[in-house]
PADOTI-546054 format. One record per residue (C-alpha): residue in one letter; x, y, z. Coordinates in pm, 1 decimal. Each point is the difference from the previous one (the first is absolute). Example, Ala and Ser with C-alpha at 12.3 -4.5 7.8 and 13.67 -1.06 7.14 Angstrom:
<nodes>
type = a&c1 = 1230.0&c2 = -450.0&c3 = 780.0
type = s&c1 = 137.0&c2 = 344.0&c3 = -66.0
</nodes>
This chain:
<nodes>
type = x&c1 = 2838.0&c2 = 791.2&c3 = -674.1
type = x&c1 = 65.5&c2 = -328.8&c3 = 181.7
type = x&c1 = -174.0&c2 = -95.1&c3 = 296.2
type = x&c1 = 155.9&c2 = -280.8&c3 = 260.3
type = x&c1 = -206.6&c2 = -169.1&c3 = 249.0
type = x&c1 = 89.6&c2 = -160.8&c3 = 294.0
type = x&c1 = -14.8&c2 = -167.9&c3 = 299.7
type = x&c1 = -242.4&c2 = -308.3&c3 = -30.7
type = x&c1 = 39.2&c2 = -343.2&c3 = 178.5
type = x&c1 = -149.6&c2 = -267.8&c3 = 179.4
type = x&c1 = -189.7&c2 = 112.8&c3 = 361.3
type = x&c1 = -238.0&c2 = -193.2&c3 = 153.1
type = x&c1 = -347.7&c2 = 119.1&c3 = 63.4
type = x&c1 = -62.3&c2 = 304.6&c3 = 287.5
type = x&c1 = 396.7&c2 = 95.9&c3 = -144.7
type = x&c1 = 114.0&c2 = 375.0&c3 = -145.2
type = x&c1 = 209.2&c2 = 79.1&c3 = -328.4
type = x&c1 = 71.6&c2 = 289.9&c3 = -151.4
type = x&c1 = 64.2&c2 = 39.5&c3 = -388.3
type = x&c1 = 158.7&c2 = 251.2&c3 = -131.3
type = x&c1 = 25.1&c2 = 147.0&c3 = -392.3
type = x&c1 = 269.5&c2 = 240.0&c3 = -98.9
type = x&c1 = -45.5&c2 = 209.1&c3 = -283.4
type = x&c1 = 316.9&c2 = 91.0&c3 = -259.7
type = x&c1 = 53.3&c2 = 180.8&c3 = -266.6
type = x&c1 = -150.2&c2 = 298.8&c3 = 5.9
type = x&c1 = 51.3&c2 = 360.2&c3 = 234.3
type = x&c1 = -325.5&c2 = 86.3&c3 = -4.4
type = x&c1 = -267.9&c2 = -82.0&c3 = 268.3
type = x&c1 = -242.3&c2 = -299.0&c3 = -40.3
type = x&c1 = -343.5&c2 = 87.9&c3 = 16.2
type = x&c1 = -116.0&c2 = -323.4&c3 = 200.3
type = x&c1 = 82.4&c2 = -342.8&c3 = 32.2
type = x&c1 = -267.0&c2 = -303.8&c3 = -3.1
type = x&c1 = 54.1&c2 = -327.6&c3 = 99.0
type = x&c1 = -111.5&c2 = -327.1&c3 = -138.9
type = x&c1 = -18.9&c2 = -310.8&c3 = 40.9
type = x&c1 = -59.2&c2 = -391.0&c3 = -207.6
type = x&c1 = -61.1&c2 = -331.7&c3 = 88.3
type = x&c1 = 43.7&c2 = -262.1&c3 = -252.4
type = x&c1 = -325.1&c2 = -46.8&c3 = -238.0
type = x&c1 = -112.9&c2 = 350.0&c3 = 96.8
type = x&c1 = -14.3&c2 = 335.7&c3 = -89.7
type = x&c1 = 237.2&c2 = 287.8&c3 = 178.6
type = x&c1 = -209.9&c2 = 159.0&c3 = 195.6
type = x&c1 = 100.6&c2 = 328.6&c3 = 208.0
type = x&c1 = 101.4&c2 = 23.9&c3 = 382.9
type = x&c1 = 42.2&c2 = 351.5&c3 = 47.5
type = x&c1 = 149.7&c2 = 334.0&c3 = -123.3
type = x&c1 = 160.2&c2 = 302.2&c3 = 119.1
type = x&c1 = 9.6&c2 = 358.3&c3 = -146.4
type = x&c1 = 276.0&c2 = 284.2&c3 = -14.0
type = x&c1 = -156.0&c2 = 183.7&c3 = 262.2
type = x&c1 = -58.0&c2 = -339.0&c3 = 278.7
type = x&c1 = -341.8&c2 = -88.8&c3 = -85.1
type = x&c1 = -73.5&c2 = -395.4&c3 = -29.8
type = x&c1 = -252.4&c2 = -212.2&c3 = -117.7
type = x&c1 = -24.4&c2 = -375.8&c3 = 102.3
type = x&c1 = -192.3&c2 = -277.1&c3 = -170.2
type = x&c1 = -246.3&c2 = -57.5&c3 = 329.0
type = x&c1 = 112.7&c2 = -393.1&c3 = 50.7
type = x&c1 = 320.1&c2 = 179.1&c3 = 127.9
type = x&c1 = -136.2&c2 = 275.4&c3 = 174.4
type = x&c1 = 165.7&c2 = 86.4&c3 = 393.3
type = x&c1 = 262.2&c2 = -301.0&c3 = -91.1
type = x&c1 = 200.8&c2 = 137.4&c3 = -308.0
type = x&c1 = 132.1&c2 = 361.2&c3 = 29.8
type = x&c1 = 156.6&c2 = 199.5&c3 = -314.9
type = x&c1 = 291.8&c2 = 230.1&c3 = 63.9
type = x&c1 = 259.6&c2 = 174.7&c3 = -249.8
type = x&c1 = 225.4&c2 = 231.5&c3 = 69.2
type = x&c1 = -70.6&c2 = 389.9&c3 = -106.7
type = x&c1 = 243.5&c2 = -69.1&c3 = -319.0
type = x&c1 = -222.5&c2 = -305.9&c3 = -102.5
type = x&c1 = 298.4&c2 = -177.0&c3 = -96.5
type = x&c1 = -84.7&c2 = -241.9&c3 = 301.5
type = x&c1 = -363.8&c2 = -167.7&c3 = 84.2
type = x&c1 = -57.0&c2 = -251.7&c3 = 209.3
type = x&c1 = -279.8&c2 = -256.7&c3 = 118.4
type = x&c1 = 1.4&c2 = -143.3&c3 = 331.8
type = x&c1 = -200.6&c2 = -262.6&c3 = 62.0
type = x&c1 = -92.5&c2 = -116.0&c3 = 297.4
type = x&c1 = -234.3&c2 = -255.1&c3 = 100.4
type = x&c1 = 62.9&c2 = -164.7&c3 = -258.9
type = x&c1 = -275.6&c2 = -333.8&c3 = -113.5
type = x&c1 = 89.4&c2 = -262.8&c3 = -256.5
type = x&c1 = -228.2&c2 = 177.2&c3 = -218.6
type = x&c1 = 268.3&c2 = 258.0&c3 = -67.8
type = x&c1 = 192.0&c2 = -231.8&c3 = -128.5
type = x&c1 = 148.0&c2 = 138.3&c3 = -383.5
type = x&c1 = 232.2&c2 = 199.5&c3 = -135.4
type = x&c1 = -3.6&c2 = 351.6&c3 = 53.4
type = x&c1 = 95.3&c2 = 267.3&c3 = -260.1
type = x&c1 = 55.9&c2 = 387.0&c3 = 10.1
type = x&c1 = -140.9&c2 = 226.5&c3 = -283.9
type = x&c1 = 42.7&c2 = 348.9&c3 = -74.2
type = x&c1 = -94.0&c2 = 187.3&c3 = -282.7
type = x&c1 = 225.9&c2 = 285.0&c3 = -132.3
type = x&c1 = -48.5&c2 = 217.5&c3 = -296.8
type = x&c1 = -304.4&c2 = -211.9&c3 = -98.2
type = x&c1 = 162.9&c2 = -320.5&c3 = -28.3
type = x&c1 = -2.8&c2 = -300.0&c3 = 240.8
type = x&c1 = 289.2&c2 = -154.9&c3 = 190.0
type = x&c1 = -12.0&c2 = -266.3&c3 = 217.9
type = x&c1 = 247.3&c2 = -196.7&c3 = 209.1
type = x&c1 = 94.5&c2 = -311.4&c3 = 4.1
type = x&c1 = -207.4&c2 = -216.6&c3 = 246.5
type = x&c1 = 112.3&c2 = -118.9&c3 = 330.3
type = x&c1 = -176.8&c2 = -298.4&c3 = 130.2
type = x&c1 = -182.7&c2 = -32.4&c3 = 332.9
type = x&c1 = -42.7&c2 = -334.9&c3 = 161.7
type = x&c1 = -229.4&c2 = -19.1&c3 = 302.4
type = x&c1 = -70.3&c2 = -322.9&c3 = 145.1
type = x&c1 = -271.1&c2 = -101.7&c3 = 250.8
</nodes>
C-alpha cells in the first residue's frame, strides 16, 4: 500500500487549499483515512479523520474551517482548508491503516503567511 499526498503550497492567511491523498496498491476498501500534521521541533499531531461509511472527526482547533471528504472507494481523501492562520503552517500527511499495519504518505507542506 502506498499512499500519495498532495496539493500543499503557499496561501496567505483567510486563503483555501485542498490536499488530497491517493491510496495504491491494494483492491480492497480503506477503512478510514486520518490526517496529520508537523511543525519542525514538534510532535505530529492529528487534524482529522474520515471513516468508510462518511463519518469524521476533527482535532477542534480546525473545527467549521477544515472539512474531510473521500470518495466511497477510499482510494481518495481530501482536506480542505479554509481559513487558513499561520498557525497551520506544517506539513501535512495522510495515514491509513490496512490489515493492521500503518502507511503513511509522504508529506506535503503548507505555507501560510500572515
Amino acid at each position: 500500500v502506498q499512499l500519495q499526498a498532495s496539493g500543499g503550497g503557499s496561501v496567505q492567511a483567510g486563503g483555501s487549499l485542498r490536499l488530497s491523498c491517493k491510496v495504491f496498491g491494494t483492491r480492497f476498501n480503506i477503512n478510514g483515512v486520518d490526517w496529520y500534521r508537523q511543525t519542525p521541533g514538534k510532535q505530529r499531531e492529528a487534524v482529522g479523520s474520515i471513516t468508510s461509511r462518511g463519518i469524521t472527526n476533527y482535532e477542534d482547533s480546525v473545527k467549521g474551517r477544515f472539512t474531510i471528504s473521500r470518495e466511497k472507494t477510499m482510494q481518495i481523501a481530501y482536506l480542505q482548508m479554509n481559513s487558513l492562520e499561520s498557525e497551520d503552517t506544517a506539513v501535512y500527511y495522510c495515514h491509513v491503516t490496512y490489515r493492521g499495519l500503518n502507511y503513511w504518505g509522504q508529506g506535503t507542506l503548507v505555507t501560510v503567511s500572515s
